[in-house]
Backbone bond lengths (Angstrom), bond angles and torsions (degrees), N, CA, C in turn:
res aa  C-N    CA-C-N  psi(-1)  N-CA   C-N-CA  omega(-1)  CA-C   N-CA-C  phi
1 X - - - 1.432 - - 1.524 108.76 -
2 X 1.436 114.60 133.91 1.344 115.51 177.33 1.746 124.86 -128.29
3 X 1.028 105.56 106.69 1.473 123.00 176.21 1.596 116.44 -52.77
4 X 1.548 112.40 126.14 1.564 79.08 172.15 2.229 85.27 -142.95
5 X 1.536 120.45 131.28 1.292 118.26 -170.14 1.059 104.95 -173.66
6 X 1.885 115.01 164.31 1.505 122.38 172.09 1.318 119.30 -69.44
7 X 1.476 111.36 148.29 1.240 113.69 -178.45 1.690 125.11 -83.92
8 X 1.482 128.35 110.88 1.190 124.23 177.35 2.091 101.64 -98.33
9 X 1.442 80.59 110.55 1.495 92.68 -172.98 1.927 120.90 -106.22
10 X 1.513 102.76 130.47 1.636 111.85 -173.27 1.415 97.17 -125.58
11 X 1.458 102.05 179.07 1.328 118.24 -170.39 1.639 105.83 -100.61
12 X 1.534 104.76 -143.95 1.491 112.68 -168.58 1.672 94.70 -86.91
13 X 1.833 94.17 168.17 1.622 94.76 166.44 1.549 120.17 53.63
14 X 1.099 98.61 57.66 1.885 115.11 -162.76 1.772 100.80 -89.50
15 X 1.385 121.42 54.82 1.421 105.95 -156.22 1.433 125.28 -73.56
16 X 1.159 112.11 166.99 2.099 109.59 173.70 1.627 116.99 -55.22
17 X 1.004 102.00 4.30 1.520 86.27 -174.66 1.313 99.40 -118.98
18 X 1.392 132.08 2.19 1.746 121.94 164.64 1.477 90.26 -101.76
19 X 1.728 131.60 -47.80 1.829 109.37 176.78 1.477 117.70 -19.08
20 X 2.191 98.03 -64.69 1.153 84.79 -168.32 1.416 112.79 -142.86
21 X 1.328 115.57 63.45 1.200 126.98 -164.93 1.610 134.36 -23.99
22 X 1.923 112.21 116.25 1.729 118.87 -163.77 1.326 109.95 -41.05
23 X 1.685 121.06 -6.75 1.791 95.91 -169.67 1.823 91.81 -79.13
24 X 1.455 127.90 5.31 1.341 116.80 -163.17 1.336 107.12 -134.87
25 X 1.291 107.27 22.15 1.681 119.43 166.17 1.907 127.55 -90.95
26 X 1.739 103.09 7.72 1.128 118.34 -167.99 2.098 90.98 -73.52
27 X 1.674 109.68 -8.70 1.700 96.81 -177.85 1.728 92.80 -136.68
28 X 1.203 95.33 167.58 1.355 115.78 172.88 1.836 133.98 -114.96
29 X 1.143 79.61 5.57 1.860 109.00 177.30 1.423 93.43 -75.38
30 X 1.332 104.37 112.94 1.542 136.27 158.74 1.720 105.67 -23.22
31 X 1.444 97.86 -67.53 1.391 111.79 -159.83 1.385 102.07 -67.50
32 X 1.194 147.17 -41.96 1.382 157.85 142.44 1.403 130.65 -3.77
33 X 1.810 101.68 -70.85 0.902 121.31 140.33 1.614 126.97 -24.45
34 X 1.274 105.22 -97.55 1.678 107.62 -177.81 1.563 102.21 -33.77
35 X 1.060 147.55 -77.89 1.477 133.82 167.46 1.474 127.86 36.29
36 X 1.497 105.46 -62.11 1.179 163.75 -129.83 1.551 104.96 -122.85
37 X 1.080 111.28 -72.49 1.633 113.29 179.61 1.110 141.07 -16.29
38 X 1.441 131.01 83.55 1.211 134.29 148.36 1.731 86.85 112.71
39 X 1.292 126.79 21.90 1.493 129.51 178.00 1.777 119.96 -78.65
40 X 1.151 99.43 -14.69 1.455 86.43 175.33 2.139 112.15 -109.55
41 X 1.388 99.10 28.19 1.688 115.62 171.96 1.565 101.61 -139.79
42 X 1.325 125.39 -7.85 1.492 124.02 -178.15 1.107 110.10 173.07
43 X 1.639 109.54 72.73 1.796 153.40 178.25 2.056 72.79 -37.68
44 X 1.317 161.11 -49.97 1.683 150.41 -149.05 1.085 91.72 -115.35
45 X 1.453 147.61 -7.77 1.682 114.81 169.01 1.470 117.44 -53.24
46 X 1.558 116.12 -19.69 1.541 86.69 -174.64 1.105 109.14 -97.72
47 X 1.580 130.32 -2.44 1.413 111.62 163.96 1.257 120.21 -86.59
48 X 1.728 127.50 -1.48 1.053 111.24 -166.32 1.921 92.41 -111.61
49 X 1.178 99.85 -20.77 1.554 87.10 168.01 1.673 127.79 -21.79
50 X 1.274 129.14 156.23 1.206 109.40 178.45 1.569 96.66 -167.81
51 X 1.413 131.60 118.24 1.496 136.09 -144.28 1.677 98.96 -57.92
52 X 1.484 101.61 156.40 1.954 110.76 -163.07 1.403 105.85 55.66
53 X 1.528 146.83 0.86 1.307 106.98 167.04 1.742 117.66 -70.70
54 X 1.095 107.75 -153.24 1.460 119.16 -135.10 1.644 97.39 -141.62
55 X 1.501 122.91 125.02 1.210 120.35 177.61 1.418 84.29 -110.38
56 X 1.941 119.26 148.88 1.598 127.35 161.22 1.326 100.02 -141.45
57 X 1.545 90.80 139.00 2.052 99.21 -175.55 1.644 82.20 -143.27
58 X 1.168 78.08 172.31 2.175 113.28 -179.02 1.753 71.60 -93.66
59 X 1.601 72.13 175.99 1.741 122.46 168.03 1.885 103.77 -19.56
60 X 1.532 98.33 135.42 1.647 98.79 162.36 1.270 125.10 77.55
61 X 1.668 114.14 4.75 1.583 114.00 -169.57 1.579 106.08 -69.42
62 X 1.713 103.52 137.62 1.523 111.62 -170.03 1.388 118.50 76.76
63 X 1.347 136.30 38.54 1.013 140.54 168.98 1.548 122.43 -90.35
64 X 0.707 136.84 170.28 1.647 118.31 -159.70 1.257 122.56 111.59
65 X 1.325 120.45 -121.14 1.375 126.13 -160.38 1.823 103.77 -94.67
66 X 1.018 114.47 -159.79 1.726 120.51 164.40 1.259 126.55 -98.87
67 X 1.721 103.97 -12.12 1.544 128.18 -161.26 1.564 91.38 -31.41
68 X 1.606 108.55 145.33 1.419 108.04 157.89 1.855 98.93 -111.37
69 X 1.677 115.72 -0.12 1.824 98.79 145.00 0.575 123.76 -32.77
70 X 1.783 131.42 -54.49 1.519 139.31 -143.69 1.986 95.75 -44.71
71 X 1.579 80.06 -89.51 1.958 100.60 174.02 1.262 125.83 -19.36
72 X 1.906 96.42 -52.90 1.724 91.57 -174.13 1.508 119.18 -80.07
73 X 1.496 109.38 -15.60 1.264 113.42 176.94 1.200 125.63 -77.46
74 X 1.702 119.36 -14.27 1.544 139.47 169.71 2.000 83.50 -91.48
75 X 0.340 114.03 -43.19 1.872 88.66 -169.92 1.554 99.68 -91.75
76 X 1.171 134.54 -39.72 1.743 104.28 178.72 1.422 96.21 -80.02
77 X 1.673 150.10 34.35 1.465 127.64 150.43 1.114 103.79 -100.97
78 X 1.310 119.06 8.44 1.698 135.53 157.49 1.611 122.42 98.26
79 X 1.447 99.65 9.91 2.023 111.30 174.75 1.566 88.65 -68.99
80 X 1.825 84.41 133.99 1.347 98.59 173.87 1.724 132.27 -91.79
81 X 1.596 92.16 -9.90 1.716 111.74 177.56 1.771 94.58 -158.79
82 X 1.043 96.54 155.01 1.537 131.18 165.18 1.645 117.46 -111.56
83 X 0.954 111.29 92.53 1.769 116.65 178.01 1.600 105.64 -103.63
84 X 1.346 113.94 117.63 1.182 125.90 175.99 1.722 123.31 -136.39
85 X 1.078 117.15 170.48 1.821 125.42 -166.40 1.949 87.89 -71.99
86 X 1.287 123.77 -40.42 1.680 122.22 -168.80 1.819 82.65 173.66
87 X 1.218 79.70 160.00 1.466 126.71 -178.00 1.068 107.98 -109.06
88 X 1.592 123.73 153.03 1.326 156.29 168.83 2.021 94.26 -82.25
89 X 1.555 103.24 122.97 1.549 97.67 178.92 1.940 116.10 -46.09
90 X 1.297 107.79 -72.51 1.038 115.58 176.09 1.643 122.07 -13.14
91 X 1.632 97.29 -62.67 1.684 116.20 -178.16 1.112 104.45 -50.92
92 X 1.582 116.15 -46.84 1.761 114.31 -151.27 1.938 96.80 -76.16
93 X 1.311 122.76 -21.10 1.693 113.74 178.80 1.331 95.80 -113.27
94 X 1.011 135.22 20.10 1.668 129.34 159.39 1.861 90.96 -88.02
95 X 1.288 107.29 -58.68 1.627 124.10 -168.64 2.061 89.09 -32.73
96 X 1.788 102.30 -82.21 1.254 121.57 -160.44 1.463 92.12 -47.32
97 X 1.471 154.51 -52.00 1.499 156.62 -135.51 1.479 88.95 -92.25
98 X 1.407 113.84 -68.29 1.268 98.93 177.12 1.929 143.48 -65.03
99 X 1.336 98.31 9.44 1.696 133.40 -174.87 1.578 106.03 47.36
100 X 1.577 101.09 56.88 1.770 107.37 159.24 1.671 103.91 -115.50
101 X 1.333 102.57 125.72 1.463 111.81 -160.14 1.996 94.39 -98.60
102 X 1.536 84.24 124.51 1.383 110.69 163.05 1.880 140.31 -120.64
103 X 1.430 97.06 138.28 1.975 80.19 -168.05 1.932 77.39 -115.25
104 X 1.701 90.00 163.66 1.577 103.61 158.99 1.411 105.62 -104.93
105 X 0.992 125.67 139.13 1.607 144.69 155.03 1.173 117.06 -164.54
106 X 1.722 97.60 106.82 1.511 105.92 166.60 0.842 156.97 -90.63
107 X 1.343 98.09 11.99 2.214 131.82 159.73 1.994 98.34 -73.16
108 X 1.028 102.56 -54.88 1.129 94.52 -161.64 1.875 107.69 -62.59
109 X 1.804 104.51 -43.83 1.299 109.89 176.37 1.723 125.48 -32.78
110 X 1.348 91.07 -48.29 1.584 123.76 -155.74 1.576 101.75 -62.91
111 X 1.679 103.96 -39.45 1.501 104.62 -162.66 1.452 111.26 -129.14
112 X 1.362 120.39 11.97 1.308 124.98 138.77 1.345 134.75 -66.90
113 X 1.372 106.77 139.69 1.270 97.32 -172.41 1.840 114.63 -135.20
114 X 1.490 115.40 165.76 1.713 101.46 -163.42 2.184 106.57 -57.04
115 X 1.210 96.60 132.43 1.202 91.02 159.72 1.453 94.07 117.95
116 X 1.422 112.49 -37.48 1.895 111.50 178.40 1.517 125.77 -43.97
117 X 1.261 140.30 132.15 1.260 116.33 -162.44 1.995 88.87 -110.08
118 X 1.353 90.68 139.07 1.789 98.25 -176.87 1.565 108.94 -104.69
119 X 1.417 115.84 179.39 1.053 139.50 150.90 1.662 113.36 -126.11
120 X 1.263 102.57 124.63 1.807 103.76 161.46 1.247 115.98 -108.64
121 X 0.855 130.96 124.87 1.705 130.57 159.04 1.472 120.96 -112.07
122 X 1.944 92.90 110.67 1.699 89.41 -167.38 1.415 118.76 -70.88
123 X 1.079 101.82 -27.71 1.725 110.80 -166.87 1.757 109.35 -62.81
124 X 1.458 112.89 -22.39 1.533 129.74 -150.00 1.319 81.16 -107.79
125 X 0.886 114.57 -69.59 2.149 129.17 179.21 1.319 78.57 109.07
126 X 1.377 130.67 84.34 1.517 114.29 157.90 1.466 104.96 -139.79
127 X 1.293 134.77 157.17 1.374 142.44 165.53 1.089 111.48 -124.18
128 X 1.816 104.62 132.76 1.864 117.40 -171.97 1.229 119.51 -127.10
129 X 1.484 121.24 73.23 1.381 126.81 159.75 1.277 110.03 -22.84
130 X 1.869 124.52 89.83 1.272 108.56 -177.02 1.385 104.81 -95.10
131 X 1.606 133.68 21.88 1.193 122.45 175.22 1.712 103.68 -87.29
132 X 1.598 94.94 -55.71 1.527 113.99 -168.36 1.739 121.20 -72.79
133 X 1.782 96.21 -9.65 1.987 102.55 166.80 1.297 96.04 67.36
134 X 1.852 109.78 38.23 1.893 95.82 -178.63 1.975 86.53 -134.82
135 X 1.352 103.24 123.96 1.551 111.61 170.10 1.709 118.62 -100.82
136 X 1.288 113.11 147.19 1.511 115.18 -160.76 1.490 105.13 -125.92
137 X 0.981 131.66 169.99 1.891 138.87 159.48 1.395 96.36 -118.91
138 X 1.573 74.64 126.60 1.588 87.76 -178.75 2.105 97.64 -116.99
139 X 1.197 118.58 -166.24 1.338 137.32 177.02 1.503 102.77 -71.27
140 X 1.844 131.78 103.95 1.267 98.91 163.44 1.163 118.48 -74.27
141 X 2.040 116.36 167.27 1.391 100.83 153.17 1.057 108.63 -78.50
142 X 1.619 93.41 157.48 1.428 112.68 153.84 1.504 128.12 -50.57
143 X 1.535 128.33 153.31 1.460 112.58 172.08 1.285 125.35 -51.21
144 X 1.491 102.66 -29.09 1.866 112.39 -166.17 1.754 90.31 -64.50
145 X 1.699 112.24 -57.38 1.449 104.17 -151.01 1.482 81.90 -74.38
146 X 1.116 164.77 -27.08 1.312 163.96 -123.01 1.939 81.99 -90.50
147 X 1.299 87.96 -78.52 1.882 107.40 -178.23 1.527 99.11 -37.89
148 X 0.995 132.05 -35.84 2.055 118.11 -177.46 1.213 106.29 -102.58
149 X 1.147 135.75 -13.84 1.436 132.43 138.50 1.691 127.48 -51.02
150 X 0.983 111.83 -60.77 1.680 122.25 146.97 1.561 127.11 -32.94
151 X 1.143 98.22 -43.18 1.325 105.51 167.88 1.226 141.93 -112.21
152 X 1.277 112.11 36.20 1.092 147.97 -168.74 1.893 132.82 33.98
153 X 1.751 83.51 40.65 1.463 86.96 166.10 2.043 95.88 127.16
154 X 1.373 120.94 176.24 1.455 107.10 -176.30 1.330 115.31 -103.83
155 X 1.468 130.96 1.71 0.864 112.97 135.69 1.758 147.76 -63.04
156 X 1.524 100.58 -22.62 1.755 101.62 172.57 1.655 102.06 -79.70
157 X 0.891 110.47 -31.66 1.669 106.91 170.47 1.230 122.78 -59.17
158 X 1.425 114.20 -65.18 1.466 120.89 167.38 2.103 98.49 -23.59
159 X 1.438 99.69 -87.27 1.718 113.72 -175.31 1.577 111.02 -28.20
160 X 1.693 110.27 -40.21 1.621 112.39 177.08 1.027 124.20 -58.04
161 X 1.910 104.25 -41.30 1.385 98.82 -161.87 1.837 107.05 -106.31
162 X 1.348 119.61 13.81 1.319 131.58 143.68 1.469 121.61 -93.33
163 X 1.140 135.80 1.94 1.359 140.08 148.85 1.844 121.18 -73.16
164 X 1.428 81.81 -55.63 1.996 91.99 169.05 1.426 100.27 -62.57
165 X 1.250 143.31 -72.86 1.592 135.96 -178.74 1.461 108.46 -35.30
166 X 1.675 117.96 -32.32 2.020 95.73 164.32 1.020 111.84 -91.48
167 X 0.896 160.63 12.76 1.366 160.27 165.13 1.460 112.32 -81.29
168 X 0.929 121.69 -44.03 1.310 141.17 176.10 1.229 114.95 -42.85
């Protein structure tokens, strides 16, 4: 799968509670959510969002709470990857469960900047500063996480791959 979008770029320690801030956890509607997204660290990400761009942070993005908002509220405002220096554990299998695909690379994090337009390619593990003409190795996924990424998260997988077993 290959990503290609502008870069909305943050720093370290990116936690769940500025993604998607608790006064707006009273719902669980996707669309709701995104609304919301990332407004109390950048009051214009959601208007300037624009489907496949690209969130990049330093060290620690999603650290905080357990919320599995965080994820869905970065993927229904329509970012198609999250590339960051490391992840907060929690975030990084909330991210994969909820099927918002994330790579670490912290070359690329470090020296991207807002506005750069990227390429990710998960399958390759590579990141392509296509403003700055600078390419990176990033983490591939694996096929497994590849497949719940694809399928938009582990619950549609789970349902796939107990649907194919009746059929069978």
């Amino acid at each position: 799968m290959i990503f290609e979008g502008t870069v909305h770029a943050y720093g370290r320690d990116v936690d769940t509670d500025v993604i998607i801030p608790a006064r707006y956890l009273t719902t669980s509607d996707p669309t709701e959510l995104a609304k919301h997204c990332m407004e109390d660290i950048d009051a214009d990400f959601v208007t300037t969002v624009r489907p496949g761009d690209i969130i990049v942070a330093h060290e620690n993005f999603g650290c905080g709470s357990s919320r599995e908002h965080a994820p869905v509220a970065i993927k229904a405002s329509g970012v198609g990857v999250v590339v960051a220096a490391s992840f907060a554990r929690i975030f990084y299998r909330n991210a994969i469960n909820t099927g918002l695909p994330i790579v670490v690379c912290p070359e690329a994090a470090s020296e991207a900047q807002a506005g750069d337009r990227l390429r990710v390619d998960l399958a390759a593990g590579t990141v392509e500063n296509l403003t700055q003409g600078k390419k990176y190795d990033a983490e591939a996924f694996p096929p497994f996480m590849q497949e719940l990424i694809d399928r938009g998260g582990l619950l549609p997988y789970v349902k796939s791959r107990v649907v194919g077993k009746e059929d069978s």
